[in-house]
N, C-alpha and C positions, 0 to 999 in steps of 0.2 A: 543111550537112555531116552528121555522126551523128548524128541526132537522134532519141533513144528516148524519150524523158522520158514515161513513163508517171501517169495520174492516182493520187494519193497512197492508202495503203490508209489510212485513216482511224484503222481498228480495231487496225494493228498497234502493238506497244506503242515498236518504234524509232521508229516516227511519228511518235506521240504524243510520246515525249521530245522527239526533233528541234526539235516547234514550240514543245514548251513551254521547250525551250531558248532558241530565236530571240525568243519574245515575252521573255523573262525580260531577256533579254541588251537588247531595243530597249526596255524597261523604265526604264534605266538609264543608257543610253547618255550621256545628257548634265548624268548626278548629281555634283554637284561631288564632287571627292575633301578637301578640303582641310579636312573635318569629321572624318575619317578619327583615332584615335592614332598612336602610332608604333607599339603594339603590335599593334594590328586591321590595319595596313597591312601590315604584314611579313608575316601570317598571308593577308591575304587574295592578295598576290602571289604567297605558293605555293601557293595553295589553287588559285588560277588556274593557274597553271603545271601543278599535277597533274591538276585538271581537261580544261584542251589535250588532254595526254597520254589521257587518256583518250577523248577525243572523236575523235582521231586513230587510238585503237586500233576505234573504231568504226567509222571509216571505212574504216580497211583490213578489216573484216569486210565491209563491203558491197564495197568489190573483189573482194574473195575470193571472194562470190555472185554477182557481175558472169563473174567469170572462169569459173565454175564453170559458169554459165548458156550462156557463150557470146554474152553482150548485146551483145558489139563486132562479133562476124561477122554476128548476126540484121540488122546495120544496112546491113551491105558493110565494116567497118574488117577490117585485117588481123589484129586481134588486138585484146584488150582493153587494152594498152597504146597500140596506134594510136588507140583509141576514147577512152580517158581523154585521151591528149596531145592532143584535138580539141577532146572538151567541157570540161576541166579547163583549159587553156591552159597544158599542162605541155611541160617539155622532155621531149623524146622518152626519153630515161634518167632522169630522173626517173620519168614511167609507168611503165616495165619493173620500176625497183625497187619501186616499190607494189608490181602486180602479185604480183613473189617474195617480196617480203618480206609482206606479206599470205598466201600459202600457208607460209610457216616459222612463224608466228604460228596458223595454223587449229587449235588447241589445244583439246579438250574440258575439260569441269571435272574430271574425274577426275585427269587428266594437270596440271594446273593444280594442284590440291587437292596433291599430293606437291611439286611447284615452290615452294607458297605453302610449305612444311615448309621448303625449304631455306632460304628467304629470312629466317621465323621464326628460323633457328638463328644465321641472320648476324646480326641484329640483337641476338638476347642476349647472343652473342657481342660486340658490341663495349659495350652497357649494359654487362655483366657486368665489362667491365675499368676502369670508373671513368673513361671519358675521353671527351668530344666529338668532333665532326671539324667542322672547318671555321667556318664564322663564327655565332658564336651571334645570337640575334635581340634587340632592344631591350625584350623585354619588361618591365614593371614587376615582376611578382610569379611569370614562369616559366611563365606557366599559356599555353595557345594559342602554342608555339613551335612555327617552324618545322622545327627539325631533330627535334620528336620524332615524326616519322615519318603516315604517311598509312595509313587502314584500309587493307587488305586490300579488294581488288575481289572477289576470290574466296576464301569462307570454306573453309577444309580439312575435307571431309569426313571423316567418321566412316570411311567404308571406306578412305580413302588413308591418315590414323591409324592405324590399326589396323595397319595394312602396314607402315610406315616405322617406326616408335619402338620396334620391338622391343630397339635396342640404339640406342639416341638416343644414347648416347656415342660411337661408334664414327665418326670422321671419317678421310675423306684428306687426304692433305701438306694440299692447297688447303683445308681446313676444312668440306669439303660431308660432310654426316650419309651414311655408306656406305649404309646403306640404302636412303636417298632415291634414292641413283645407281642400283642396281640396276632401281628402278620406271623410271628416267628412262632408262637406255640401250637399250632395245627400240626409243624414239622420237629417236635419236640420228643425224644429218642428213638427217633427216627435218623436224624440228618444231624450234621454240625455245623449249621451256617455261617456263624461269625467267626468258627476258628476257621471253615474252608475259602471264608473271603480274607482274612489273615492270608494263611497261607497264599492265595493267589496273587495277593500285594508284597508278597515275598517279607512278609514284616515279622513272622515267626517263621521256626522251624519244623520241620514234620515232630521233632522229640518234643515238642511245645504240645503237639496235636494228641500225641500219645498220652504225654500226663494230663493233659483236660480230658480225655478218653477213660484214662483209669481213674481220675478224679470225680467224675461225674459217677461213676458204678458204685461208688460208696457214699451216693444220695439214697435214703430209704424208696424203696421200691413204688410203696405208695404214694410217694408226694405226685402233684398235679400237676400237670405238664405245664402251666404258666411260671411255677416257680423252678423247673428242670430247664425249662426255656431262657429263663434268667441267667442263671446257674453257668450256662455254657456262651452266655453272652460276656458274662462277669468275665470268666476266666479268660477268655478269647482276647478280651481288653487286655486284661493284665498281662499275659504272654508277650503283650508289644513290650512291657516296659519291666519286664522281670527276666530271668534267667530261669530255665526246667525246675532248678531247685527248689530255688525262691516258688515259685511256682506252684510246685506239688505241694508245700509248706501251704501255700494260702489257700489249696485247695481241701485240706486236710480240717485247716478252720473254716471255711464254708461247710463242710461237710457237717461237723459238728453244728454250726447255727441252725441250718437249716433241719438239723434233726429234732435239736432239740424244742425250736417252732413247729414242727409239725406235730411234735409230740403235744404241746402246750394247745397246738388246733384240736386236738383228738381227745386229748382231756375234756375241751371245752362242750366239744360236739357231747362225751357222755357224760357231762354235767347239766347239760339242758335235756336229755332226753330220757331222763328222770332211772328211778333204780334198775341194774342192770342185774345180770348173771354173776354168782361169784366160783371162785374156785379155778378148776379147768376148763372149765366153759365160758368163761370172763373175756369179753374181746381185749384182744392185742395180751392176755395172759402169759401165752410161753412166749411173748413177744420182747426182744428187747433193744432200744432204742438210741441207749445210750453210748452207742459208740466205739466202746473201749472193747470187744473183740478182737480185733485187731492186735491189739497191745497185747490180749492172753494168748492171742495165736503167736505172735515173736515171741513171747515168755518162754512158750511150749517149746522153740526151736533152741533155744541156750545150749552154747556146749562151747566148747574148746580143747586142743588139743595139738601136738607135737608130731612131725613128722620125718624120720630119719632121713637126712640128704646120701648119707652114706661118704660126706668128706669133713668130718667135724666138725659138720652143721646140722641142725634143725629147719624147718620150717613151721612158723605156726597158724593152725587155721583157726574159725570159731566164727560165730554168730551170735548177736545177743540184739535183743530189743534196743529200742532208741532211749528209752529210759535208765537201760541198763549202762550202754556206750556214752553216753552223759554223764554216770557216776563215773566213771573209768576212767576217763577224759576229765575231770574235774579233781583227780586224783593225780593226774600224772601230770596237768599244767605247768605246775610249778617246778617239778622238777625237770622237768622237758624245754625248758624257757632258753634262751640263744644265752649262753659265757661268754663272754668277749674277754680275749686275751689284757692282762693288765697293761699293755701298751694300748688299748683301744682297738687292736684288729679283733673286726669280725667271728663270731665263731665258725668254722668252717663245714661243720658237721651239716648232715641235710635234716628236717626236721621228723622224716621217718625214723632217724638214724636215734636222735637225741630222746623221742619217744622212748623207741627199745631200750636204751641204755635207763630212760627215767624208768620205765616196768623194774628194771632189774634193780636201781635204787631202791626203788617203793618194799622190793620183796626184803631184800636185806636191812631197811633200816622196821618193816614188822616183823623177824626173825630176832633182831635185836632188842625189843621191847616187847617182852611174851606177853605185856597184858594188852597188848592189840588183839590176840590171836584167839582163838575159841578159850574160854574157860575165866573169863573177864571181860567187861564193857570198856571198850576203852573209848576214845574220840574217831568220829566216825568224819567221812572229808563231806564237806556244805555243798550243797547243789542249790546257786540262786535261781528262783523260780518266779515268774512277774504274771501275777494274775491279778483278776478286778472283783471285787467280792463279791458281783454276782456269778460269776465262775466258781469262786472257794463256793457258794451255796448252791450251785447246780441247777442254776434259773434258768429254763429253756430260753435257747436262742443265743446264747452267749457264746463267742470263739475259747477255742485251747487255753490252757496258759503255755508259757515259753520256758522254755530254759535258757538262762544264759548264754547259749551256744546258738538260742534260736529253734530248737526242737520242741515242737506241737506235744503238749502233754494230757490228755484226756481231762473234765472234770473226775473221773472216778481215779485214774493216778495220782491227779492231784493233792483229793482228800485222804488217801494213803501215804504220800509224802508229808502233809500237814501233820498228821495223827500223832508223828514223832521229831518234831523241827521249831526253832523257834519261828517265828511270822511277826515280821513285822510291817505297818499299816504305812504305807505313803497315802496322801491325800492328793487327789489330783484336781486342776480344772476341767471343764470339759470339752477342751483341746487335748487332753490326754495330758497336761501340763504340772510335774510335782511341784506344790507349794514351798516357800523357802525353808533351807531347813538351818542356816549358819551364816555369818559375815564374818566369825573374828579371827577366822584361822587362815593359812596361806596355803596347808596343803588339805585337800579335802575329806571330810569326816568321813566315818563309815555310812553313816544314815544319808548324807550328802552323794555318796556314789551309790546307793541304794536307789536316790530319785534320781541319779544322772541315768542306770541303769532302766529303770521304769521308762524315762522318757523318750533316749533314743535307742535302748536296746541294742547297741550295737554301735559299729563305728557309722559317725552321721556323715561321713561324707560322698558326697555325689558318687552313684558307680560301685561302692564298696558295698561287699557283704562280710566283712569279716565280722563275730561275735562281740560281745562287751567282753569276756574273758579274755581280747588281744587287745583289751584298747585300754587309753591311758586318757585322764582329765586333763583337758586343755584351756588355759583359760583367755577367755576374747582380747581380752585388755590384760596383761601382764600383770601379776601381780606388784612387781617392783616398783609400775610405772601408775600403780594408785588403784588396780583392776583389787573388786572385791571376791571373796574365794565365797560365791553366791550365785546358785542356778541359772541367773541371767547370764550369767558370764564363764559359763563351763560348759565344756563339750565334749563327747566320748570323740576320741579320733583313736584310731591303729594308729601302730609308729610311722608308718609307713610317711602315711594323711597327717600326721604329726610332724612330722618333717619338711610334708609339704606347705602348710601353712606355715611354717616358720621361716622358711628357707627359700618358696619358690613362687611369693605373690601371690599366695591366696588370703582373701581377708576372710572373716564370719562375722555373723554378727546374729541377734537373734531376730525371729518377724515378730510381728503383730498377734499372732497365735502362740508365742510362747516357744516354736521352733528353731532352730537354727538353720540358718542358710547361708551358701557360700559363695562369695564370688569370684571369677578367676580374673587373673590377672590381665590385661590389654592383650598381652603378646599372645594369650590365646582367644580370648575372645572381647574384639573392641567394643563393643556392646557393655561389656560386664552383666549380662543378662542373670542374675540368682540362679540358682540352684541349688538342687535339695535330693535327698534320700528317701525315698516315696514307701518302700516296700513297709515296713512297722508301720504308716499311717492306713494303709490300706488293710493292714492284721486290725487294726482298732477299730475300722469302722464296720466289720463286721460282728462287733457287737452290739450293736443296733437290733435290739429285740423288736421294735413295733413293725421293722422293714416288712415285713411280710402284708401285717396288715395294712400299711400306706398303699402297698401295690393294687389290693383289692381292693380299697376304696376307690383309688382312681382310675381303675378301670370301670367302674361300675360308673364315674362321670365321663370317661370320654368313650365306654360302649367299647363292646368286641364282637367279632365277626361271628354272624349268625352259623356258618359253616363253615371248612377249610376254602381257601381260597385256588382258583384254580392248578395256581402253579405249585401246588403242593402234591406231589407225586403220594401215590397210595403205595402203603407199603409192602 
């Protein structure tokens, strides 16, 4: 087939790492681990994990020279993506997104040097507040932990310093230094600067860089490269401290804020520029803004259906929107929930297993009750949905609401869901904090897990993503031991995290914000340094409608570059 394979330049210095990588690596290959600590092991698992990251950010530089060269057509391939998908034994889309994602990545140090600034500001930013994220590591005495973070791949030069820290205090809503954006929006979809100096710090993964990839395409076409420039700094941040999922999720409510701010700029612009064209001639007329395309493209794709294995099975396939697998899943919880044996063991079953068998429950006990079934209204199963009522009103600038589960719901699914559901009003602080709703009971009310649900959404403990549909109220102070069954003192945890606090030396307790935070226990970290469950506070604070215009205000005081700055390659 393609075959370039040229002989090795010896002398170059990617060479040289490469082998001295491979010999390092067959060095080793068959070194028992089981001499390992618990502390050297945790440390060397992400030391690899960032290392990956890095060797992957390698490789996509040499596609990038591959593409640049033109090495796939010098052979006959139709393109450097035909030419990888031959010699690589890649799926054809997989290639192609090398390929681009490898040109979004093609970042000089200069441009990198101002990125590494931003990333710098996120991280003191979150030391600076006293609080962890996510699962601390076992170490004995603190020292070599995983979460304190990975060098810099790329040290910040003296000349991108000099440029950006004129007013280091000066940030947008999203928390990015104003300044830094200024250097970075010249090269705004164009380039990926703060996810390619990520990646080079080994601190996300290339699937981090894809979903901020696909995330950023579903910013309206029109918006202004200071707020695109943003956009891709936000996520780059959050990539350190989230999972792809998580991820895609906050990317999905960025998408919506910023849509519907820019709609709310474009209103504004033709409300001062006095009467316009109506009809089909109406700017932005067949235009539309709001989002929820998406949602009627999965609608379109709905199906399902059964496949003969040919040994007295089935297979089932299907597809359905996320609002749709929400209902489904919210239908099938309860019966899909773990038995444990009347002695106490375990259920044994896997939870794919327990799914199947609850579908087949569900079908049989609406077979048994015909007026479930077309021809009578019966009770239809609840999907909790946590929105903020400038979302139910569809006030530009506002994130998703959620489901239960955690699934990004459009304002227009929303007001469809509403149309036929009861809604009921939590009041919050503006911490995102529900007001109390009860003292005199011991197990918690419905309106009572209504605002446990609002406020952590899900299980709060450090690390976990599991939804509010797996989690159970927990309360700080026991209720036997005088603890009141009152928001101060209740906390969503999964059983898991439920176990753990009960069982394995973790306290909680609530902050100063109304949050809950955790501490572990000595034998993991003698500090007790707090920690917290970050991802739901970062879904909130992108409802911050003014963010757009605090950005432009303060760049208009600390000034932006008359022209792109040298080191910004022409596209």
């Amino acid at each position: 087939m393609f075959d370039s394979t040229p002989s090795p330049v010896r002398g170059h210095p990617v060479a040289a790492a490469l082998d001295a990588v491979e010999s390092a690596i067959s060095s080793v290959e068959d070194a028992p681990m089981w001499g390992l600590g618990s502390d050297e092991l945790a440390r060397l698992t992400v030391a690899h994990e960032a290392l990956s990251a890095r060797l992957a950010t390698l490789g996509l530089g040499l596609v990038r020279e591959a593409d640049r060269r033109g090495l796939g057509t010098s052979v006959g391939a139709t393109s450097t993506s035909d030419w990888l998908r031959d010699r690589l034994r890649l799926d054809h889309g997989v290639a192609k997104g090398r390929v681009e994602l490898a040109a979004l990545l093609d970042v000089d140090a200069q441009l990198l040097g101002v990125a590494g600034i931003v990333h710098d500001a996120a991280s003191s930013e979150v030391i600076g507040a006293g609080h962890g994220a996510g699962y601390p590591d076992p170490a004995a005495d603190g020292t070599g932990r995983a979460d304190a973070g990975v060098a810099a791949a790329e040290p910040v030069t003296a000349a991108a310093a000099a440029t950006v820290t004129a007013d280091d205090r000066a940030r947008s809503g999203l928390g990015i230094p104003v300044a830094a954006l200024a250097e970075l929006t010249p090269a705004a979809r164009r380039y990926l600067p703060c996810t390619a100096w990520a990646l080079r710090a080994g601190t996300i993964s290339v699937e981090h860089a894809q979903v901020i990839q696909r995330a950023l395409k579903r910013l309206p076409a029109s918006i202004d490269t200071l707020t695109w420039a943003e956009a891709e700094a936000f996520l780059a941040v959050q990539a350190t401290r989230h999972d792809p999922r998580n991820l895609a999720r906050l990317g999905s409510h960025l998408a919506t804020a910023v849509t519907g701010a820019h709609e709310l700029a474009r209103q504004h612009e033709r409300e001062t520029a006095g009467p316009q064209p109506t009809g089909a001639d109406a700017p932005g007329s067949g235009e539309r803004l709001d989002n929820d395309r998406p949602e009627e493209r999965a609608e379109a794709t709905t199906m399902f259906g059964f496949v003969d294995n040919g040994d007295g099975t089935v297979r089932a396939y299907g597809c359905f929107s996320a609002e749709a697998a929400d209902l489904i899943t919210t239908a099938l919880a309860p019966l899909a929930a773990p038995n444990p044996a009347a002695d106490g063991t375990p259920d044994p079953r896997a939870h794919a297993t327990r799914t199947g068998e609850a579908l087949i429950e569900l079908c049989k006990r609406a077979m048994d009750h015909g007026d479930l079934l077309p021809g009578a209204r019966g009770a239809r199963p609840h999907i909790t949905v946590i929105a903020s009522l400038p979302t139910l009103r569809q006030q530009p600038g506002c994130p998703k609401a959620v489901s239960m589960w955690g699934t990004p719901i459009t304002p227009e699914a929303l007001r469809r869901l509403a149309c036929d559901a009861g809604v009921s009003r939590v009041l919050t602080s503006p911490d995102g904090v529900p007001l109390e709703v009860g003292r005199q009971y011991r197990t918690v009310t419905p309106g009572q897990w209504v605002a446990l649900v609002a406020r952590d959404k899900g299980c709060a403990f450090p690390g976990c993503s599991r939804p509010a549909a797996w989690t159970q109220a927990h309360h700080i102070e026991h209720w036997a031991d005088g603890g009141a069954t009152d928001l101060n003192n209740l906390v969503l945890l999964c059983g898991h995290h439920h176990r753990s606090v009960h069982h394995r030396g973790w306290t909680v307790r609530v902050g100063a914000d109304g949050h809950p935070e955790f501490i572990p226990p000595p034998w993991i970290d003698p500090g007790r340094q707090p920690r917290r469950n970050t991802y739901h506070r970062v879904v909130d604070a992108l409802g911050t409608v003014p963010w757009r215009v605090d950005l432009q205000a303060t760049l208009r005081e600390t000034g932006s570059p008359k022209h792109p700055p040298d080191h910004v390659r022409a596209a």
